[in-house]
C-alpha positions, 0 to 999 in steps of 0.5 A: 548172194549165193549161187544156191540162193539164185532166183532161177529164171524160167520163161513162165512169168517173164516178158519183155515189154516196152517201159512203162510210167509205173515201172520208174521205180523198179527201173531207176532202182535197178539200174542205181543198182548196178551201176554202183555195183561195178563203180563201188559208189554212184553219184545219182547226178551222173545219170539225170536221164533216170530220173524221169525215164518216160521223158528223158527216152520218149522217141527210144526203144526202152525195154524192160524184162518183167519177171512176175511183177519184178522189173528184172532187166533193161535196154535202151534203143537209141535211134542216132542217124540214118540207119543207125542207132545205139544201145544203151542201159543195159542191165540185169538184176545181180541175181538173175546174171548168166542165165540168158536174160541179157541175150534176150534183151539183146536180141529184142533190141536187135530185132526192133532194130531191123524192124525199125531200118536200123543197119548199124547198131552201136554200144560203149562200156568201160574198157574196165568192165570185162563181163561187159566187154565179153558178153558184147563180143559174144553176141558178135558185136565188133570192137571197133576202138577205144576212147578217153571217157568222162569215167575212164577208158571206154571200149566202142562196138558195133554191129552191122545187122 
């Protein structure tokens, strides 16, 4: 899609709110999307926690950012042990990207963190996935190693809170 074409984000329609069952769809849907964005293909079997994201994230934080009625971004906190918890399935619509929706995400994440006693909060991408890898850096999480994944090279973060 063009730049010109770009849905602008504005803060009059949107919010971020906790998953709900009627938004399964436009949550799987959205981050399939992705995923086969940045791999150029997908194997839906790789991710059987979207298949019913209600029960597969029952006990974590799963926020979505709702646009108008249009599920827009996502992000998971995923409670681990004592204080410390990590984040998962971040994603934002491809049209919506570089327009602050991600940080957003990521500061609710954050803040229900702490609110949740959370001290150390912990996140992975591909060590291939650089738009990732920066914007991770960005907010200030730390690159604390690397690891042989599953998929390839993974990039491991943290940030104390």
């Amino acid at each position: 899609m063009a730049a010109e074409d770009a849905q602008q984000l504005t803060d009059s329609g949107l919010v971020l709110r906790p998953f709900q069952p009627r938004d399964q769809e436009q949550v799987q849907a959205l981050i399939l999307a992705g995923l086969a964005e940045h791999w150029g293909q997908l194997d839906p079997a790789l991710n059987p926690d979207l298949q019913a994201i209600g029960q597969s994230h029952a006990q974590d934080y799963f926020l979505v950012a709702d646009y108008q009625g249009r599920i827009v971004g996502t992000g998971a906190l995923v409670r681990q042990t004592g204080d410390q918890a990590e984040i998962v399935r971040m994603t934002v619509a491809a049209d919506l990207r570089r327009q602050g929706l991600g940080r957003r995400i990521l500061e609710a994440l954050c803040h229900e963190a702490r609110r949740r006693g959370v001290r150390r909060l912990l996140l992975e991408t591909t060590a291939d996935w650089q738009e990732a890898i920066s914007f991770y850096s960005r907010f200030g999480f730390q690159l604390t190693h690397y690891r042989d994944g599953d998929f390839g090279p993974e990039v491991h973060f943290m940030l104390l809170l």
